[in-house]
MARROMAR-992720 format. One line per field, with one value per atom (N, C-alpha, C): residue number from 0; residue in three letters; atom name; x, y, z. Coordinates in pm, whole numbers. Each point is the difference from the previous one (the first is absolute). Example, Ala and Ser with C-alpha at 12.3 -4.5 7.8 and 13.67 -1.06 7.14 Angstrom:
BEGIN
rodren: [0;0;0;1;1;1]
fitor: [ALA;ALA;ALA;SER;SER;SER]
marvex: [N;CA;C;N;CA;C]
east: [1319;-89;90;-35;82;-77]
north: [-569;119;120;105;119;109]
up: [780;0;0;-72;6;73]
This chain:
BEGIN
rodren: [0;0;0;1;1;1;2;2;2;3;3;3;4;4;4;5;5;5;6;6;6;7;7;7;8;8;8;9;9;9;10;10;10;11;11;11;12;12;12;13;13;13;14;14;14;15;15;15;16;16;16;17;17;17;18;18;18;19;19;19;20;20;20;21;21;21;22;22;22;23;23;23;24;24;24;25;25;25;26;26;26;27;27;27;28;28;28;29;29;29;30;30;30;31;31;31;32;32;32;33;33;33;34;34;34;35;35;35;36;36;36;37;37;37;38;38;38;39;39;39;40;40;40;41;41;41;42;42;42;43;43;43;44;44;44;45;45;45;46;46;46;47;47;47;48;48;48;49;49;49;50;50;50;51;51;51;52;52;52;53;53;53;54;54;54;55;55;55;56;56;56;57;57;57;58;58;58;59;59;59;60;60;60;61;61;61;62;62;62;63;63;63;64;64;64;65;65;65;66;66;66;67;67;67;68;68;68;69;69;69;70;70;70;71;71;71;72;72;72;73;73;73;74;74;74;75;75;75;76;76;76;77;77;77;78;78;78;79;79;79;80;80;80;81;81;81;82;82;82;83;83;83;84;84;84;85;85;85;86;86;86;87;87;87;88;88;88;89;89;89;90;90;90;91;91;91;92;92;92;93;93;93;94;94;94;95;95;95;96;96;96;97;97;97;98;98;98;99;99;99;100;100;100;101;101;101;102;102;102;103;103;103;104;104;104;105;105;105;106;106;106;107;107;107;108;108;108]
fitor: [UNK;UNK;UNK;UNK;UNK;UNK;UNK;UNK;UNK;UNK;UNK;UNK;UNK;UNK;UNK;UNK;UNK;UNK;UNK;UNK;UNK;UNK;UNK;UNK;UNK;UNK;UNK;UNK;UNK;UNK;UNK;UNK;UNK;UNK;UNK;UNK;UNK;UNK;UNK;UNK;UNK;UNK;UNK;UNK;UNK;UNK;UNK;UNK;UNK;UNK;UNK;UNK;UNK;UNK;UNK;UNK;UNK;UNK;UNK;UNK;UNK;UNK;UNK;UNK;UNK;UNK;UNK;UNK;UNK;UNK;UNK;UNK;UNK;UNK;UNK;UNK;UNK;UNK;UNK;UNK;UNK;UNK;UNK;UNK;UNK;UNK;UNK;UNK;UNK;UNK;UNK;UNK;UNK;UNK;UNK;UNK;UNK;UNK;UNK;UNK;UNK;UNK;UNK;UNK;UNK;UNK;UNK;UNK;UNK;UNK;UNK;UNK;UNK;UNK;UNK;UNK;UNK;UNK;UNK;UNK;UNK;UNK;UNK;UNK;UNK;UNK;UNK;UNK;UNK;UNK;UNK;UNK;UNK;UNK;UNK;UNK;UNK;UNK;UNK;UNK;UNK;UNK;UNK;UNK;UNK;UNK;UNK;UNK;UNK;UNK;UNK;UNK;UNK;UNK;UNK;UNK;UNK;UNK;UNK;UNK;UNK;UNK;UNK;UNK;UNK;UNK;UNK;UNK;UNK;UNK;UNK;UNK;UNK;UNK;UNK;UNK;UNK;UNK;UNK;UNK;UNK;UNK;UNK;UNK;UNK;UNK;UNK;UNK;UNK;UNK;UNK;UNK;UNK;UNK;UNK;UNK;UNK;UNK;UNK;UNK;UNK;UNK;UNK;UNK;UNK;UNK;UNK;UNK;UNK;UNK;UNK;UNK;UNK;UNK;UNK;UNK;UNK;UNK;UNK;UNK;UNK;UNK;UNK;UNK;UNK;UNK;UNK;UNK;UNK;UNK;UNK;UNK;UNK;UNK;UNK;UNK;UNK;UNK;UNK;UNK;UNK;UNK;UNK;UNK;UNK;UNK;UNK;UNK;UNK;UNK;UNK;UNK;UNK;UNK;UNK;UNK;UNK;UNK;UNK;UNK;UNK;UNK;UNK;UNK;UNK;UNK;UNK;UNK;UNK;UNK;UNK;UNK;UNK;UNK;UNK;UNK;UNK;UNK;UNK;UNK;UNK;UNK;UNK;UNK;UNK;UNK;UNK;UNK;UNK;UNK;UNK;UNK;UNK;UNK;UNK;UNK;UNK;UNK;UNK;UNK;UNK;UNK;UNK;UNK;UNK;UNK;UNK;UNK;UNK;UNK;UNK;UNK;UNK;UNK;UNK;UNK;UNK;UNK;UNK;UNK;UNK;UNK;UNK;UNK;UNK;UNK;UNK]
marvex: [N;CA;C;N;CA;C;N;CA;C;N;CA;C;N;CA;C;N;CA;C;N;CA;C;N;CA;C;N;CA;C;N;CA;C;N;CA;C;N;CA;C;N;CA;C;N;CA;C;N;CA;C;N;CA;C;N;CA;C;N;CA;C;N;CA;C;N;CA;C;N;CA;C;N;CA;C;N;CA;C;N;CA;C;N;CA;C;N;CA;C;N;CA;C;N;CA;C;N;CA;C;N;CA;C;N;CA;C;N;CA;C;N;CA;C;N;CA;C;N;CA;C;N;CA;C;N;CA;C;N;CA;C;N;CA;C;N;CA;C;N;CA;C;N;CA;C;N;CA;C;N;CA;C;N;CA;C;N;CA;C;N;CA;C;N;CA;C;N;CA;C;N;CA;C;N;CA;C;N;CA;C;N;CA;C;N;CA;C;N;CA;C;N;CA;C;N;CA;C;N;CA;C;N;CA;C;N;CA;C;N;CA;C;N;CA;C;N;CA;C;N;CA;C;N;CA;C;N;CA;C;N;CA;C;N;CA;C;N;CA;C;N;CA;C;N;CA;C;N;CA;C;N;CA;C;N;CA;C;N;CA;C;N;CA;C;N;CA;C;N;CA;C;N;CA;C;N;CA;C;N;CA;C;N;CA;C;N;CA;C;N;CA;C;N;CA;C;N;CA;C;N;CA;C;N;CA;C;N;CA;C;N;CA;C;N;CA;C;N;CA;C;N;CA;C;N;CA;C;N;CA;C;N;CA;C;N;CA;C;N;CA;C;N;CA;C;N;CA;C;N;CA;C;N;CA;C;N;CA;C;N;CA;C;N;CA;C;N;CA;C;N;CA;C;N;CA;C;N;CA;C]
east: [83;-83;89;-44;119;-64;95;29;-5;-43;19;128;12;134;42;21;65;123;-27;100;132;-60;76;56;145;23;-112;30;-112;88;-187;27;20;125;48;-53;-43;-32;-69;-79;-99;81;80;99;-1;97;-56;-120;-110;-147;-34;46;-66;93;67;113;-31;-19;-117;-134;-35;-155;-8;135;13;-53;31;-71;71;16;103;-70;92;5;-95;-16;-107;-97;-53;-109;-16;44;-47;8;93;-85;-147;15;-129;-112;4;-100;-44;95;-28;-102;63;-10;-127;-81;-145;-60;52;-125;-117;-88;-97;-87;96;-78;3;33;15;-136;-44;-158;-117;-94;-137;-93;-103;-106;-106;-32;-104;-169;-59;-154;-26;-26;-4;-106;40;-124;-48;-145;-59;9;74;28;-144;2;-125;-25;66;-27;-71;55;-81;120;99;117;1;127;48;186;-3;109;110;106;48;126;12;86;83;160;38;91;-11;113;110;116;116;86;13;98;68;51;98;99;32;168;9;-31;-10;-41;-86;-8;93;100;108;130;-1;76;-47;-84;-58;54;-64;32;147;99;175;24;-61;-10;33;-150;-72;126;18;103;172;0;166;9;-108;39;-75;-136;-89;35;1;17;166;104;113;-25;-104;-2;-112;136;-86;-108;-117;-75;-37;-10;-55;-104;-41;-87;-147;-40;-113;-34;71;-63;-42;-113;-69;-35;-44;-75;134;-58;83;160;63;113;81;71;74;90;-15;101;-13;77;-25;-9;78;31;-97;-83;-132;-133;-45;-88;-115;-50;-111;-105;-107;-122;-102;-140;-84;-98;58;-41;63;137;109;-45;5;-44;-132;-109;-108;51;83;39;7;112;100;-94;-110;-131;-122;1;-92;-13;-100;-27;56;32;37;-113;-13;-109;24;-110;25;-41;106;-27;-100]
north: [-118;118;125;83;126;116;37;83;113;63;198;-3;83;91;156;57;122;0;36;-19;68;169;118;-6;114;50;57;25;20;158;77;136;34;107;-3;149;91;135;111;30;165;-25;46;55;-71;-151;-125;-60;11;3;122;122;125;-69;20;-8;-97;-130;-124;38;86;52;80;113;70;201;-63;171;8;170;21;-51;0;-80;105;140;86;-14;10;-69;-130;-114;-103;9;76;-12;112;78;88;-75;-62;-97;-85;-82;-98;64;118;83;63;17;54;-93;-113;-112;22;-23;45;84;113;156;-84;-134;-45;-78;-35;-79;63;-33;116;-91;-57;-54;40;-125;-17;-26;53;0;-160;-39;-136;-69;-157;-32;-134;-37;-106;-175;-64;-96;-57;-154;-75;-77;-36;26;90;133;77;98;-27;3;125;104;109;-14;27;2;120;49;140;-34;89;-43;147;7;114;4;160;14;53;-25;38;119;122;101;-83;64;-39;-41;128;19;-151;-27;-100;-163;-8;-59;-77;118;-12;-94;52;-50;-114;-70;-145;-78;62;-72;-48;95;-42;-103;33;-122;-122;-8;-159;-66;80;-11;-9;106;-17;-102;-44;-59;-147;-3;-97;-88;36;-33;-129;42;-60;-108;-48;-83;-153;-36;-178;-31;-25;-2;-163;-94;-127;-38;-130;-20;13;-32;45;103;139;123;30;41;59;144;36;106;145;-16;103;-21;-112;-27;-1;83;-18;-108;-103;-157;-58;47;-95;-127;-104;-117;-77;101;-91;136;33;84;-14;105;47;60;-9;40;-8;2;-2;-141;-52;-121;-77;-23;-90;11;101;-53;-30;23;-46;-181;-58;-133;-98;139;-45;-66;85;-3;-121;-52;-60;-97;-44;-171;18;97;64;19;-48;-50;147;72;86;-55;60;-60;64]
up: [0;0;0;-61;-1;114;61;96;-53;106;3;17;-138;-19;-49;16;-63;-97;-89;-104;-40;73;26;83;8;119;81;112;137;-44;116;-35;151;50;127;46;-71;81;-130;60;-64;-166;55;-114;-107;-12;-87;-37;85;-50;-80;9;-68;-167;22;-163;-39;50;-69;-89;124;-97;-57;-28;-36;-4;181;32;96;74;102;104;96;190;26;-35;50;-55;-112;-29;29;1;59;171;59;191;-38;-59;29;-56;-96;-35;98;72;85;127;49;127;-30;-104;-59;-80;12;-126;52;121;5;-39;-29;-113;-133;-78;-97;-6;73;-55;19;-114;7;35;17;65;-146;-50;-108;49;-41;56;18;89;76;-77;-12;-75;97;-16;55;-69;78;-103;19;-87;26;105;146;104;80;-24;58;89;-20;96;-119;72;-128;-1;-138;-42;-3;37;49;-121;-128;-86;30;-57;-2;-160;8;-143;68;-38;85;-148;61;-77;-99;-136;-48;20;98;14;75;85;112;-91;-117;-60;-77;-84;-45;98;86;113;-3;66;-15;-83;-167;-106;7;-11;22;60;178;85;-41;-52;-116;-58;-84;-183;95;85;0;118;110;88;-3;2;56;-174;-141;-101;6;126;20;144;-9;91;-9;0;-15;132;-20;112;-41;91;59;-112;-42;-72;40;139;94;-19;24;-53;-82;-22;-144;5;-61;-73;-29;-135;-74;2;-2;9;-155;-24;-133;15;-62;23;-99;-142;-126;34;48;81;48;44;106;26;-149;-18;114;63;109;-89;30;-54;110;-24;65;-45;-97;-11;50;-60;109;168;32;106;76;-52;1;-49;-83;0;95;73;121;78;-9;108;-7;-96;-26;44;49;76;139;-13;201;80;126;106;41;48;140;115;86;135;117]
């Protein structure tokens, strides 16, 4: 079974995470230190339960940041065959069918 791995060097301080993603150590601590001013609250919706749903749109700028994340970091890491959803792994493709597979003929307890 393949193991969690990182493929990259590890990132050791502000500094090497900002130049990874390609923005200064000040913009990325002030980002960090105000993400909260980064998400807006979308008019809530009622699912078919009855329960409500609280969705948000998050700023660009803060968006952008994410995306890098994804692509320069989470994109370099071998994750376990058990994990699913949204996993880029030519090797051992994730979907939402595959694992609905995984699932199938499974008892709940």
């Amino acid at each position: 079974m393949k193991k969690l791995a990182y493929r990259n060097r590890s990132i050791g301080s502000v500094k090497s995470l900002a130049l990874a993603l390609g923005v200064s150590s000040k913009d990325l601590t002030q980002l960090a230190n105000n993400s909260d001013h980064y998400f807006y609250a979308n008019k809530p919706e009622e699912k078919p339960n009855g329960k409500i749903r609280q969705t948000y749109t998050v700023n660009p700028k803060l968006k952008k940041i994410q995306t890098k994340i994804v692509k320069e970091f989470f994109y370099a890491v071998d994750f376990p065959n058990y994990l699913q959803g949204s996993i880029k792994d030519p090797s051992s493709p994730r979907d939402c069918v595959r694992n609905a597979m995984l699932h199938a003929g499974m008892r709940l307890s």
